[in-house]
N, C-alpha and C positions, 0 to 999 in steps of 0.2 A: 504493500500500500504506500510507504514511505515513497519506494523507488518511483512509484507511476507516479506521484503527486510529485519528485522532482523534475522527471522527464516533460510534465507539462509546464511546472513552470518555466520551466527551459523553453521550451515553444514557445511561450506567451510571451519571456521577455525577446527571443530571437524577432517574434511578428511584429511586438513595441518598434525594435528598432530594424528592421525589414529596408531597405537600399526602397528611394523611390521610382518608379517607370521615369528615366531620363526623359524623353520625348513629354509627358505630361508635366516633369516639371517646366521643361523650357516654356511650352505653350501656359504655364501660369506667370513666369514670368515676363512672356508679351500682354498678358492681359494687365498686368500692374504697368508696366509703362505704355501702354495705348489702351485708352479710353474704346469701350464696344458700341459707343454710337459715333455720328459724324462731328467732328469736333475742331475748335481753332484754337492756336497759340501764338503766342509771339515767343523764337528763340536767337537768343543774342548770342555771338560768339568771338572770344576774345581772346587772341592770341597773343603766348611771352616768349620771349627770349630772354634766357639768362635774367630771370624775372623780374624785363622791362615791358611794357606792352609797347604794340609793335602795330597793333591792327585789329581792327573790330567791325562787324557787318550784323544789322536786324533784319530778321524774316518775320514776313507773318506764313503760318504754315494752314493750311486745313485739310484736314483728314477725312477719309471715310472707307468704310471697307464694304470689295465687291458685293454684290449680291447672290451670284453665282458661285463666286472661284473663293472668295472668303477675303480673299488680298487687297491692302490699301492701297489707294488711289490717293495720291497729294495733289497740293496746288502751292507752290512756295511762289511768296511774293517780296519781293528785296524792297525793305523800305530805308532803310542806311547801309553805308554813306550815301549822299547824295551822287556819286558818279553811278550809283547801280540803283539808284530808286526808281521803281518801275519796271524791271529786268522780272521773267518772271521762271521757273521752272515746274515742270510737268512729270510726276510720273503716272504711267498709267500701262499694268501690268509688267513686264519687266523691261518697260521701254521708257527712255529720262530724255526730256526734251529742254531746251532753252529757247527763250523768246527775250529776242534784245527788242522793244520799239525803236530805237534808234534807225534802224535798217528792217522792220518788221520781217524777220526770218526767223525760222522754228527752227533747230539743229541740235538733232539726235548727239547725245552726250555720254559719257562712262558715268557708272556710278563710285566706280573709281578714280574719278576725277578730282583734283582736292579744289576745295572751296575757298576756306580757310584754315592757313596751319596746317594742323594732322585731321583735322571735319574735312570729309571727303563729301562727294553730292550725296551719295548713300546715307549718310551718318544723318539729314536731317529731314530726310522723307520718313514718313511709317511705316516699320517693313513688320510682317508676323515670323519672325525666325523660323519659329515651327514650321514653316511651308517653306521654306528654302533651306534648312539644314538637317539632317540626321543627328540625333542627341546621345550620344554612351555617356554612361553613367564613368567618372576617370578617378572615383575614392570621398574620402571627406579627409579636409582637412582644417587648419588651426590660420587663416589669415586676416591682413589688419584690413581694415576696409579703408574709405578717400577721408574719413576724419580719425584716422591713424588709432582708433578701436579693434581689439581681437574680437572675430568672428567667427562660428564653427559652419564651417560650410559644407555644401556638395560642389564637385568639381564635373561639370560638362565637356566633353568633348563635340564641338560641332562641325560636321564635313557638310557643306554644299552639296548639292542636289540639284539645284535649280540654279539653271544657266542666267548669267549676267547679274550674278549677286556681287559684294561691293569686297567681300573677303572670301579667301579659298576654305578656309579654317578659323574659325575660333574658340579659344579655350574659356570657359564662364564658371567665374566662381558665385552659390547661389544661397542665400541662406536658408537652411533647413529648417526650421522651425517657421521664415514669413515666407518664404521662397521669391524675396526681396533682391534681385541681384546686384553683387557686390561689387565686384569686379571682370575686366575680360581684356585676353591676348587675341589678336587679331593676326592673321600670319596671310604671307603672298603664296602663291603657286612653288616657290620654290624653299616655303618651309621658312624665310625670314620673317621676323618679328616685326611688323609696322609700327604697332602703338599699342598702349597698355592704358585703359578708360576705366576711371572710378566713378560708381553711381553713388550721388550724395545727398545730404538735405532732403531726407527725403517729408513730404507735407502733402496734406493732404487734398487732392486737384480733381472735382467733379468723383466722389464721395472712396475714394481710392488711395490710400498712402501712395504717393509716387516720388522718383528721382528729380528733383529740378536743376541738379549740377550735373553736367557729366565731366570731369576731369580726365582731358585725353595728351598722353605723355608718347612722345617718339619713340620709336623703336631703337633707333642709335645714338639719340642725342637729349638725355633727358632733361638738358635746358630748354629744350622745344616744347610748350604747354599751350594747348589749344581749351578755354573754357567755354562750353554750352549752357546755359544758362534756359531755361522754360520756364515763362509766365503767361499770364494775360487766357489762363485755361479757360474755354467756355463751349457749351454746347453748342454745336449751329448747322442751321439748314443748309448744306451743302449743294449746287444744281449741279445734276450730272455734266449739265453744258459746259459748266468751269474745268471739267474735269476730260476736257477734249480739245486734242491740238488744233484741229482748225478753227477753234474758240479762242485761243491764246491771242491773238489779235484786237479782240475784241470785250477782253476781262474788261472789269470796273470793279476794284470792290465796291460793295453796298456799305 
């Protein structure tokens, strides 16, 4: 009787602490940083050297995800500095477009293009990981997070899947306990280290604890600091029309 009553509770604590299905955690940690209705921000991004600033540019961004495929559609609008206010970008399925009025021409872009600093175009569209990565579960381990705090986490492994995504591979450290994520290495085709991005501050944006800093650090030069910054959250009616290049011409915000 002894022995079965130990053998179960053996079970019971191994199920307590049971490995999560990687895949479902990553897809909870796209719902914590994207909002599951159509939604707008403003994100500021400001780049250091040698920690001077050097350069900064505001987006107002609007989100919404397909109705079919599940994937967000963006609308990025440059509102600073003034040499790019009014410049607009487009993603709409894995296709990234740019619209200068100056010369009124739409031209298909990388999303591995950099923006500013280490923010690439990738980095300020909405993307659902989940639908463009494969997730292994890669251990738990003991790391500080962007406000130099120890955290116990789970370690993701993420491989691409889905062509013209913005990284080959990323490594995400995720907190186990809010499945909050902490941290993440971003790597090229050929296995080099891009940049290393701490998600911080995090507060509370349309009823959701989320990240409004993302602190993104080079991969060779860690006096290179690129900050992301997300405010001005709010629900909003998005028209599909915004969300279609041969519309780009003819945007307005309201």
């Amino acid at each position: 009787m002894l022995k079965t009553l130990l053998i179960s509770t053996l079970l019971l604590a191994g199920m307590a602490h049971a490995a999560p299905d990687a895949q479902q955690l990553l897809a909870a940690t796209d719902a914590i940083r994207n909002p599951d209705k159509p939604f707008a921000l403003t994100t500021t991004l400001t780049e250091y050297r040698n920690g001077k600033q050097t350069d900064s540019s505001t987006l107002a961004v609007y989100s919404k995800a397909d109705k079919v495929g599940g994937e967000f559609r963006s609308l990025i609008r440059f509102v600073a500095p003034a040499r790019d206010a009014g410049k607009l970008m487009l993603k709409s399925g894995n296709d990234l477009w740019f619209y200068d009025p100056a010369n009124k021409a739409s031209i298909r872009i990388s999303p591995q293009q950099r923006l500013l600093g280490q923010a690439a175009n990738g980095d300020v569209v909405t993307v659902n990981l989940a639908k463009d990565y494969k997730a292994e579960l890669g251990g738990e381990e003991d790391v500080q997070d962007g406000e130099r705090k120890n955290r116990h986490a789970y370690k993701l492994v993420l491989a691409a899947v889905a062509p013209d995504v913005t990284y080959h591979k990323i490594e995400m450290w995720v907190d186990g306990a809010s499945s909050q994520p902490i941290k993440s290495k971003f790597y090229a085709d050929s296995g080099r280290l891009l940049k290393t991005a701490y998600y911080r501050h995090y507060e509370n944006r349309l009823g959701v604890l989320r990240p409004t800093e993302t602190v993104i650090i080079d991969g060779l030069d860690p006096n290179w600091v690129t900050v992301m910054r997300f405010a001005d959250y709010g629900w909003r009616d998005i028209a599909d029309s915004w969300l279609q290049k041969d519309y780009l011409p003819r945007f307005k915000p309201e």
